[in-house]
Structure formats: structure tokens, C-alpha cells
MARTITOR-729823 format. One line per 2 residues: number of its first residue (from 1); their letters; for each residue x, y, z of C-alpha. Coordinates in pm, 1 decimal. Layout:
! residues N
NUM> A> X Y Z  ...;
END
This chain:
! residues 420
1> XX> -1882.9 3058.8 1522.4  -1805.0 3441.2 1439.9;
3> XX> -1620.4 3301.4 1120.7  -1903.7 3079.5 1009.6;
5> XX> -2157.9 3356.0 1053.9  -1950.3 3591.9 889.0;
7> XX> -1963.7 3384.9 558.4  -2375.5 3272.6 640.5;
9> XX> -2666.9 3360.2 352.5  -2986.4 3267.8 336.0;
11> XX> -3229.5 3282.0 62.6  -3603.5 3155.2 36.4;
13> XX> -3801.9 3066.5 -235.7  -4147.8 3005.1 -53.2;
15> XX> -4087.3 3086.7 345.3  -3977.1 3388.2 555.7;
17> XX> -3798.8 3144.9 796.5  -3641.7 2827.5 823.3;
19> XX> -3788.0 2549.8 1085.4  -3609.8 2604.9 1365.7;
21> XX> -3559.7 2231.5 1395.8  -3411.5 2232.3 1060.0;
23> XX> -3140.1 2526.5 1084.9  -3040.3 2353.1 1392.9;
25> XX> -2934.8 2070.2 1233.6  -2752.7 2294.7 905.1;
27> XX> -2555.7 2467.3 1177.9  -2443.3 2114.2 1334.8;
29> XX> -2365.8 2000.2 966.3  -2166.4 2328.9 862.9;
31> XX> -1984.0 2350.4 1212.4  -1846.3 2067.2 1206.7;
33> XX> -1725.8 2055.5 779.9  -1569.4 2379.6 917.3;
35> XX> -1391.2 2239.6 1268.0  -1276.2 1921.0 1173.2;
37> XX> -902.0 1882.7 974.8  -1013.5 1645.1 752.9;
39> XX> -1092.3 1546.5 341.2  -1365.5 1307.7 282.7;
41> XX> -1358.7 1232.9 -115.6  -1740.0 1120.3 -249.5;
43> XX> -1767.7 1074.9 -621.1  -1477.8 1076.3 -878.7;
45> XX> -1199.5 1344.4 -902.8  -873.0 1380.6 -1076.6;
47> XX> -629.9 1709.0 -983.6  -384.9 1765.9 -1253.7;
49> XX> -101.8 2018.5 -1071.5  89.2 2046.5 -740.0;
51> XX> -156.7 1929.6 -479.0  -111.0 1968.6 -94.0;
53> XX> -225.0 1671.7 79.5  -128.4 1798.0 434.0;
55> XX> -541.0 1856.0 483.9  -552.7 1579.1 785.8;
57> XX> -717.8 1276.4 760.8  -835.7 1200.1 415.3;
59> XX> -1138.0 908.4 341.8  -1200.1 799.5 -0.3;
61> XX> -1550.3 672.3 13.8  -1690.5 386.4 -163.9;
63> XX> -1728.2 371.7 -548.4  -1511.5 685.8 -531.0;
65> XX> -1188.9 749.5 -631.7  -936.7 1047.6 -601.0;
67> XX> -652.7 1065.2 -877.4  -346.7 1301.7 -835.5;
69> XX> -138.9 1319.0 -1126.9  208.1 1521.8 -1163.0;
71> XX> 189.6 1602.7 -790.6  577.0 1525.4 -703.3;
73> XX> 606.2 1585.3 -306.8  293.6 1428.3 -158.1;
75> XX> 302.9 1467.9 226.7  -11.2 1322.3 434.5;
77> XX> 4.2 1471.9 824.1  -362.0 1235.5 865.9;
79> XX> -491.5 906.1 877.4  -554.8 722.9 521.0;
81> XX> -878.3 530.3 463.4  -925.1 410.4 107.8;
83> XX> -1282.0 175.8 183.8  -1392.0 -109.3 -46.2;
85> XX> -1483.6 -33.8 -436.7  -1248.3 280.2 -372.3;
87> XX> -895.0 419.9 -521.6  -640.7 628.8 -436.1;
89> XX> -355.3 672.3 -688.8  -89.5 947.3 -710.3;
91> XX> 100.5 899.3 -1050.1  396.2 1082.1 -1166.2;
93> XX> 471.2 1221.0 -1518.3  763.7 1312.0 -1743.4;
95> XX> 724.1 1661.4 -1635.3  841.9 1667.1 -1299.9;
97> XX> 1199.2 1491.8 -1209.5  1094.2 1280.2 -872.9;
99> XX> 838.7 1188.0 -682.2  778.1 1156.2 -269.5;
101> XX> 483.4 1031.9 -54.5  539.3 1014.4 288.7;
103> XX> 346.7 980.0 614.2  556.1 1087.9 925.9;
105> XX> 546.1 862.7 1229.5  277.8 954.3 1444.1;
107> XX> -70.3 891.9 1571.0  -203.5 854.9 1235.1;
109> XX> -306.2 542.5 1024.6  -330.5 379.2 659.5;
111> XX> -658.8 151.6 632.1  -671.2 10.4 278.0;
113> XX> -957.9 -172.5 192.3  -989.5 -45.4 -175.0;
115> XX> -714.6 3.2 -431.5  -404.9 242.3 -357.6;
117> XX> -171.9 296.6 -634.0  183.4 540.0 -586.8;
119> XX> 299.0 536.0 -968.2  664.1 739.9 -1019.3;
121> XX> 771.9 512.4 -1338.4  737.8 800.0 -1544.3;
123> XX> 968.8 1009.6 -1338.6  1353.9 1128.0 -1411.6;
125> XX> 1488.5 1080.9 -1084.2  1450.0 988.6 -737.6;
127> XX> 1108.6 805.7 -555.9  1017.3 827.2 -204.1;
129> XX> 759.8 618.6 -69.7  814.7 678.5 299.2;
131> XX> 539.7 568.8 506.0  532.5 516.8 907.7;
133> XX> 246.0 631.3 1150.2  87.0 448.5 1408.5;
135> XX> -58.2 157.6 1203.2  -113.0 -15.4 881.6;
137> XX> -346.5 -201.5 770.9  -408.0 -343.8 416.2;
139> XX> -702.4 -567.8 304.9  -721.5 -456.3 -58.1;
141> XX> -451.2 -417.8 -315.2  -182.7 -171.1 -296.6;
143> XX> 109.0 -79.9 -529.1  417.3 123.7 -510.5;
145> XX> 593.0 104.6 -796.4  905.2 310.5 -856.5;
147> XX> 1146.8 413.0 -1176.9  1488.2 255.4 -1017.7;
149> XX> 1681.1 558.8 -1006.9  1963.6 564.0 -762.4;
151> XX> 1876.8 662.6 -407.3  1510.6 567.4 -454.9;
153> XX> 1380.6 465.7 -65.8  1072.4 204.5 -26.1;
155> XX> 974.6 171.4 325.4  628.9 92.5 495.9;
157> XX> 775.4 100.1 907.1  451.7 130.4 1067.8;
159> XX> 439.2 -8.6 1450.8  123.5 -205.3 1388.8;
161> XX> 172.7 -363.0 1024.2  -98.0 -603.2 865.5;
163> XX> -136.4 -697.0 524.8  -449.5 -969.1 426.2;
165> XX> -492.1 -827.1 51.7  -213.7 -806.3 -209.5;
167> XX> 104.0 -560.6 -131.5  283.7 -484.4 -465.5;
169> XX> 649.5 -309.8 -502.7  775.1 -251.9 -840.0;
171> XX> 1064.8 -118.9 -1003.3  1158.6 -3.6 -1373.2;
173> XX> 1510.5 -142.9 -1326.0  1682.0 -301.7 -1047.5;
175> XX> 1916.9 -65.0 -774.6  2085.7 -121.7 -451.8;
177> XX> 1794.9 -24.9 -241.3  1551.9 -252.7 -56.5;
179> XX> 1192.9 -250.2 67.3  1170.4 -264.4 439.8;
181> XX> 863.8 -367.7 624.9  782.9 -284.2 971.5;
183> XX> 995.6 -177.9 1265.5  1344.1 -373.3 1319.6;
185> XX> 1215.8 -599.5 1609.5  859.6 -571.2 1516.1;
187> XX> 610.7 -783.4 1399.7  440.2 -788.2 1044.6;
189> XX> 165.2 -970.7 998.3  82.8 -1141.8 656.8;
191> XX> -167.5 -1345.3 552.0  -174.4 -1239.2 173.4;
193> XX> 76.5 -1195.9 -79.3  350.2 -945.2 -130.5;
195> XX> 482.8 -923.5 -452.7  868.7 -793.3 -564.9;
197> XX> 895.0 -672.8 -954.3  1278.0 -595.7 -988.6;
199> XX> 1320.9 -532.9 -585.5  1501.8 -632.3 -281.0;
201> XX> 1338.2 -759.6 37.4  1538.4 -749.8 368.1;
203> XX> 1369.6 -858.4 657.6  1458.4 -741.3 951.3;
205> XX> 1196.8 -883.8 1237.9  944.4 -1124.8 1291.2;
207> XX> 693.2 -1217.9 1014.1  381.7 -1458.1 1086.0;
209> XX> 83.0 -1537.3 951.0  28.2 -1753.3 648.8;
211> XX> 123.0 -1587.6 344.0  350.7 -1551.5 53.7;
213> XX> 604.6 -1336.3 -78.0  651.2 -1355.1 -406.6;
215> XX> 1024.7 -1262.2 -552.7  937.3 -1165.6 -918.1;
217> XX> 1112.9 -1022.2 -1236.4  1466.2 -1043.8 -1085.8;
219> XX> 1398.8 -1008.5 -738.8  1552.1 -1123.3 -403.3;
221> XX> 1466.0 -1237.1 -55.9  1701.4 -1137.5 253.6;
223> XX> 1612.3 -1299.4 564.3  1844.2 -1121.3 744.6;
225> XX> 1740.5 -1183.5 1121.5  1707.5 -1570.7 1164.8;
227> XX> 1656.0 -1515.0 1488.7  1336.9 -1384.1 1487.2;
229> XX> 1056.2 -1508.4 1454.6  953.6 -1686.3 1143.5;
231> XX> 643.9 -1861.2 1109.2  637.8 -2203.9 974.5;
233> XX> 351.5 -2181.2 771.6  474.9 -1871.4 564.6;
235> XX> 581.2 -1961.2 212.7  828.2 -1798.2 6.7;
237> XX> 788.2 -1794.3 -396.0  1083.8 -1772.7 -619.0;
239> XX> 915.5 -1711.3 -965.0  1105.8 -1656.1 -1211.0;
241> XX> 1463.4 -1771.6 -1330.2  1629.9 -1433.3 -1219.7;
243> XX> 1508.8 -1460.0 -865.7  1690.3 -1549.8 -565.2;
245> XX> 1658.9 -1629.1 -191.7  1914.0 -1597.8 97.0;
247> XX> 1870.4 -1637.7 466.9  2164.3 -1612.3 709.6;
249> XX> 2339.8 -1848.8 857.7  2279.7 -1993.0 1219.1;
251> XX> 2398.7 -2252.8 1432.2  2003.9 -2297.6 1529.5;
253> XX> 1890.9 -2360.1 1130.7  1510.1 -2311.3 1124.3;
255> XX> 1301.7 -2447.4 801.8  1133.0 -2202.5 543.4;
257> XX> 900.8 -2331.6 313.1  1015.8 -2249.6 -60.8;
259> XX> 834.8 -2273.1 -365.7  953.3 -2265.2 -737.9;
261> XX> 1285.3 -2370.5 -683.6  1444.6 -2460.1 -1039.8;
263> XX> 1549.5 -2275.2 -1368.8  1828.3 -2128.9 -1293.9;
265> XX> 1706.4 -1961.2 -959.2  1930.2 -1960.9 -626.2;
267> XX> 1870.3 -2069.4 -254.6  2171.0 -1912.0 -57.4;
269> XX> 2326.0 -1822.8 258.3  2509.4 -1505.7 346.3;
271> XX> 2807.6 -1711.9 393.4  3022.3 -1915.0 137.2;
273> XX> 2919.9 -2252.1 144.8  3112.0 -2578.8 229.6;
275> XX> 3288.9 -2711.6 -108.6  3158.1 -2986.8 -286.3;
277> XX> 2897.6 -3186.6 -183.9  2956.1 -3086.4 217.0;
279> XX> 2733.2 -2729.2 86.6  2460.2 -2895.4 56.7;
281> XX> 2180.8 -3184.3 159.5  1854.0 -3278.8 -3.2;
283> XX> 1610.0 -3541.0 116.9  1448.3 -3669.6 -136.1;
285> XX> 1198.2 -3809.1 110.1  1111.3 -3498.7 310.4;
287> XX> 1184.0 -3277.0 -3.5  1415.1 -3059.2 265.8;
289> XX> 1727.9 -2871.0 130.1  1983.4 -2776.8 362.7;
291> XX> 2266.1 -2531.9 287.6  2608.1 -2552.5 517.4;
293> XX> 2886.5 -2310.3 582.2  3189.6 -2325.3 816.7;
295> XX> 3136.7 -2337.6 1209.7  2812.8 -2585.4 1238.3;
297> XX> 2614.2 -2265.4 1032.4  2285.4 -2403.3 816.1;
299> XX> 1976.2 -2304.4 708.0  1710.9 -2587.1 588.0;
301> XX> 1450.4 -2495.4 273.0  1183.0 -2708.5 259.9;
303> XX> 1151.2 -2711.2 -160.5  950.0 -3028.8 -188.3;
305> XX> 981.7 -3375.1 -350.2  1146.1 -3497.5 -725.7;
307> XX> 1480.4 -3309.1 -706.4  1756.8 -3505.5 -907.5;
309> XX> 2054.1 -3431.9 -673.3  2296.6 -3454.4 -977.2;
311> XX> 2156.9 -3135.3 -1141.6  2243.0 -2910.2 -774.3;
313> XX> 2538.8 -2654.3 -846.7  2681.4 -2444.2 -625.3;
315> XX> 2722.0 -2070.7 -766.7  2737.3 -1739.7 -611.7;
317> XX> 2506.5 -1499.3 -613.4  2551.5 -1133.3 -693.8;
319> XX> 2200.0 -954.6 -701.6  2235.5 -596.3 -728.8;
321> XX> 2205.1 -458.6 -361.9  2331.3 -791.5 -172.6;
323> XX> 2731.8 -862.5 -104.6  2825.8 -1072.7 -317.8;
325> XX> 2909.1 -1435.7 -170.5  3186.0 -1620.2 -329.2;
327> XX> 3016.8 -1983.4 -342.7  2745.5 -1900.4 -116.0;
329> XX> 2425.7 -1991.6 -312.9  2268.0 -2337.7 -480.2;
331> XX> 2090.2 -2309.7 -811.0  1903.8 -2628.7 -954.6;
333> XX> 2009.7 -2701.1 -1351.0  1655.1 -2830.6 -1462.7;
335> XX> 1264.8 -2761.2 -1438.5  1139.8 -2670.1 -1138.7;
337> XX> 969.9 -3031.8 -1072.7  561.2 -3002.9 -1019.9;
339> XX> 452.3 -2907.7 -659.9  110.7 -2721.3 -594.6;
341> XX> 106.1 -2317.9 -440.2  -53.5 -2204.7 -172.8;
343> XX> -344.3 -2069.4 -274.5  -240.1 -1714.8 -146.1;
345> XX> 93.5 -1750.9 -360.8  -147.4 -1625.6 -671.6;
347> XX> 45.8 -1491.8 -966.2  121.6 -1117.9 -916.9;
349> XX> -54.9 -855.2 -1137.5  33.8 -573.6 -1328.2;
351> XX> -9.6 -181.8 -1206.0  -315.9 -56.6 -1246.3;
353> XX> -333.7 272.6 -1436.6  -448.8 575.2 -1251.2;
355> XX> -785.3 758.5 -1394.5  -755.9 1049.4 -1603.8;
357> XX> -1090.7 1158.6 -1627.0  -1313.7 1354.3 -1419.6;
359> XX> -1705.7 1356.2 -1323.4  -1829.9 1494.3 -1005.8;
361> XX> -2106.8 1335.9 -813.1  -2394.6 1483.4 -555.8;
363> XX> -2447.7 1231.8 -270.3  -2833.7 1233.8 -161.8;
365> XX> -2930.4 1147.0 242.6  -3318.2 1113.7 319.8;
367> XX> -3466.6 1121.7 670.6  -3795.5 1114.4 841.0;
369> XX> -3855.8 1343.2 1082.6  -4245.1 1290.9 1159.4;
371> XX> -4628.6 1236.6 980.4  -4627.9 1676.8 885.4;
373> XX> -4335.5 1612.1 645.7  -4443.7 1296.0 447.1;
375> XX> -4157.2 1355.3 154.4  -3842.1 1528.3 373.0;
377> XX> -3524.8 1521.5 105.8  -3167.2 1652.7 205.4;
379> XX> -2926.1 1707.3 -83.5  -2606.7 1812.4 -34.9;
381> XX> -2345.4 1868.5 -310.4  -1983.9 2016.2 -228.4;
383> XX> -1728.9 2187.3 -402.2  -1406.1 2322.4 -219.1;
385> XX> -1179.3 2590.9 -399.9  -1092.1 2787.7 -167.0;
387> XX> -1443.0 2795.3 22.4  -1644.4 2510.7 116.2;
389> XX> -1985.5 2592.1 2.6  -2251.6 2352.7 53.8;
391> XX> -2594.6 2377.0 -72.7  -2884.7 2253.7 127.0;
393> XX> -3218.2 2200.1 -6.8  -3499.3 2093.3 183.2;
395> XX> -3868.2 2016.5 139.8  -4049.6 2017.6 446.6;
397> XX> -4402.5 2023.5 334.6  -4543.7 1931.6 -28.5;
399> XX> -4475.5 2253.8 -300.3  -4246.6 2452.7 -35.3;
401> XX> -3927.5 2488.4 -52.7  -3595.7 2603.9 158.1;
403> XX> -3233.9 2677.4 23.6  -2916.2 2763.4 249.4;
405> XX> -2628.1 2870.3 108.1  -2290.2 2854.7 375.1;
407> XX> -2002.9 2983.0 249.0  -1667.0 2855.6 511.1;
409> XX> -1311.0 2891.5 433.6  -1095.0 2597.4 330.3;
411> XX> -849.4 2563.5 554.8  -486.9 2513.7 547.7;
413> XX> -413.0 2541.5 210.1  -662.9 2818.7 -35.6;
415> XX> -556.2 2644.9 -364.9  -641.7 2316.8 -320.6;
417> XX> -929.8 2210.3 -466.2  -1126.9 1935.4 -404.3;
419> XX> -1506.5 1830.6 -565.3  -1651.6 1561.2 -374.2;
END
């Protein structure tokens, strides 16, 4: 506390002293802004330069929003909550060559409820969206969208993984990288969409739940671990004629469901298939397609009813950052025929743009504290630039009035600066 008195002044407009009761409770308030490692974001800020985000955990409150633009390594060493009606969005610009947000693994966490956006499109070169910790957990709507430069990484490997809200991954152009989900024989759980814009998916462990991933704008599906667990109820969306899906092949086949099937898209294996008709089954009945390569390997697609079996063709598919399979994929010469979504396979939407202006807000908490102080008002308004000052004013009786003025230092970094 030597620190904290060091930086302590006190100034009165109507009293010689402060209610004991009252500076009790300041020193609680200012002890603790000054022990804890941690960012809490109220009101609506934008930071225009180099940024260190390496300030603990950081909580973007609700109807607030914090926007970092041109900030190009972005390293979080704390737990992430953005809460409902609230944004976080780091952006890149033409002035800086890459762009990197990472969270190391660790104890820490990502709890989305709001909107998170990671933006490098504008950037020259490389993007780095490398997030791991403990947990993650998205309920809102979250996109990382990336220029396609060569070497780009996409990866969200947290232990405990758990998307219900929308989970977007973009690209400028298409490249030889993929997004990876989860740990290698973990678990994600999904029950709302994830949308690929120019992107490769490769899964690599178990997915469940009931909801959709949506291969976009020439994007592709990789279901590269069969053996894992796959629920049955998960449905894969092929929207668009550029988009493709491949699973690998097993001697014990398992059934995905597959919507949008048609245009010019492909269903594949990672093996060629058998020639001719031996490649392939449909059923018109059941509306299952199943794909067949050498040694008793399969996979079945359940693609749904009115299929005209004369317009099936095998092809190959060579989608930038799969091997290319000689023969190994089935594309459907015709419409895809009518069959309704799931309603969690809604149509993906664009990136949000990240807020460029700036307004800073006061936050006001009343209390009672008894019959003597019929109108008692705390109101606290923060600005930290390289000391956290917070102004308390209090009215404990009618016409009297108390200010306190503490002065702490911000602590790691001097030049951030952050206005909640």
C-alpha cells in the first residue's frame, strides 16, 4: 500500500474529513484497480498505433466496444470476455505488412458472447490467428478473416472448444493452409454454424452437437479422422459451385448428412474411386450417396431425394491445399434438386467493419447506505495513460460535497492507453 499512498490526494470542497465509512470503501476500490492484472473496457474506445494487449485478462462490457486498428502483433497473456451487445475487433491496415493475435496455451479463456472481429485483409503479408488456452467458448459471432498470403496460420486449439453462435473464417484468396479446430483427439462442440469464405477445414477429432459447417466461396471440407467421432445429426453445407467435400476412406463407412449437393460441387474421398459406375451408389429412396475405392473402402453422404443418377460424373478434385486425387471425387451435372436446411445452416454474413470513431463514457453506481444520506451518488470515470486516476465524488448529505483524487501507476506497459 506504500505505492498507492505515495500517489494519494485529497481535496474538499465542503468537509475537513472524509466519513470514515466512506474512505474505507475508496481504499477497497483503488486497491484492488491497482492489484489486479486485468483491463475492463466500459464505454467506446478506438486506439490507433501499436497497442500491447499483454495487460491480463481483458472484459469488454456491455454496449461497449474496444477497436484496435494498425496494431500488427497482438498477444493476450489473459482470459477474453467480450459479453452480449459488446465488440472486440483488431483490424489491420495498409501500413503495416502482417498481422498476429495469439493466446498461448494456458489457464486462460475466450468467452464470446458479443461480436469479435480479427480483420488482416488489408495487410501485405502474413496473418496469425493463433489461439489456444484453457477453453473456448463462443455464443455470439466471431470472425477471423485473413488476406491469403502464403504461410498465413488459422488455428483455434483450445482443450475445451464450444461454439453455439456463428464462427466465421475468411480469406482474400485461397492458399494451402487450413483452419484447425480443437486438439487432435479432442472434442469440439457445435451447435451453430461455422462458416469457410475461400478456406480449408481439416478435421482432425471428434465433432458433435447439431450444427453446420458451411463450405463457402471456394471452400473445402476434410474429414480427415473417420474414426472419430462424428455425430449423426451434424450437417455439412456445400454452398456454392466451387465448394467441395472429402472424407477418408474406411472399411467401417459412417453416414454424414450433406446439403447443397449440385452445380458443379464435389463429394470425394481421399482415395481414387472405383471406375465407372462401381465409384459410386445413390438410393434414390433413402437419398444416400455412397462413394467406393479399392479394398472394401466407402464413405456414405446422405444428400437427400430427386438425384437423376445419369447426371453423376466422376472428376477429381484439386482444391488448393488438398492432394490432388486422380478420380477420387463425384460432382452432380445439374441443379442442386430442392431439400430444406437446417435451420442453423443460415446463410453466412459478411465481416463486419471495425469502428473508427471514438466517445468515452462515465459509468454511474448508486447505493444506499442508511436514512442520514437520503441521495448517496458514486461516480466514477477512468482514464489510464500511464496512471490510473479515478475520480470519486460523493454526496453524503444534501449541499455537501467530497472529491478523491488517486493517482496509481498502470502497470506493465506506461504507453498504453486505455479510456473506459
Amino acid at each position: 500500500m506504500s505505492t498507492f499512498c505515495n500517489f494519494f490526494r485529497y481535496r474538499s470542497n465542503n468537509y475537513t474529513m472524509l466519513p470514515k465509512q466512506f474512505l474505507e470503501r475508496l481504499l477497497v476500490l483503488a486497491t484492488f484497480v491497482y492489484a489486479t492484472n486485468a483491463c475492463i473496457i466500459t464505454g467506446f474506445k478506438v486506439d490507433r498505433s501499436q497497442v500491447n494487449l499483454a495487460v491480463g485478462d481483458i472484459t469488454v462490457e456491455a454496449n461497449s466496444y474496444w477497436s484496435i486498428l494498425g496494431n500488427s502483433a497482438s498477444s493476450l497473456n489473459g482470459a477474453l470476455w467480450v459479453k452480449k451487445s459488446a465488440g472486440f475487433y483488431i483490424a489491420g491496415t495498409d501500413k503495416i505488412d502482417s498481422l498476429s493475435v495469439t493466446l498461448p496455451s494456458g489457464s486462460h479463456s475466450i468467452n464470446n458472447e458479443g461480436t469479435i472481429v480479427f480483420n488482416s485483409i488489408s495487410c501485405k503479408s502474413t496473418t496469425k490467428y493463433q489461439l489456444s488456452g484453457t477453453s473456448f467458448c463462443n455464443s455470439g459471432e466471431m470472425y477471423l478473416a485473413g488476406n491469403g498470403a502464403s504461410g498465413s496460420l488459422t488455428s483455434i486449439t483450445s482443450n475445451s472448444w464450444t461454439n453455439s453462435g456463428l464462427l466465421s473464417f475468411h480469406q482474400k484468396k485461397r492458399t494451402n493452409s487450413c483452419v484447425s479446430l480443437g486438439q487432435p483427439s479432442g472434442t469440439i462442440h457445435n451447435s451453430g454454424q461455422i462458416c469457410l469464405h475461400n478456406h480449408l477445414f481439416q478435421q482432425q477429432g471428434n465433432i458433435v452437437g447439431g450444427g453446420c459447417l458451411t463450405a463457402n466461396e471456394n471452400s473445402s471440407i476434410f474429414l480427415s479422422n473417420c474414426n472419430s467421432n462424428i455425430d449423426s445429426t451434424h450437417s455439412f453445407y456445400l454452398a456454392d459451385c466451387k465448394s467441395s467435400m472429402r472424407a477418408k476412406a474406411s472399411s467401417k463407412s459412417k453416414t454424414f448428412n450433406v446439403y447443397g449437393f449440385g452445380g458443379g460441387n464435389m463429394i470425394g474421398l481421399d482415395l481414387p474411386l472405383l471406375s465407372g459406375v462401381n465409384g459410386w451408389c445413390y438410393n434414390a429412396v433413402s437419398g444416400i450417396l455412397t462413394l467406393k475405392a479399392k479394398g472394401n473402402l466407402s464413405q456414405n453422404f446422405s444428400i437427400g431425394c430427386g438425384y437423376d443418377k445419369n447426371k453423376f460424373q466422376i472428376t477429381s478434385d484439386c482444391s488448393v491445399g488438398l492432394s490432388s486425387v486422380s478420380n477420387g471425387a463425384l460432382k452432380y451435372n445439374g441443379p442442386c434438386p430442392k431439400r430444406k436446411l437446417p435451420a442453423v445452416c443460415k446463410p453466412c454474413k459478411p465481416i463486419p467493419s471495425c469502428p473508427q470513431g471514438t466517445t468515452t463514457k462515465t459509468t454511474t453506481k448508486s447505493s444506499s447506505t442508511g436514512a442520514s444520506t437520503p441521495n448517496p451518488q458514486t461516480t466514477v470515470t477512468s482514464t489510464w495513460t500511464g496512471f490510473y486516476t479515478t475520480v470519486v465524488t460523493e454526496t453524503a448529505t444534501p449541499g455537501g460535497t467530497d472529491t478523491v483524487i488517486v493517482e496509481v501507476p498502470s502497470s506493465p506497459n506506461p504507453q498504453t492507453t486505455v479510456t473506459s
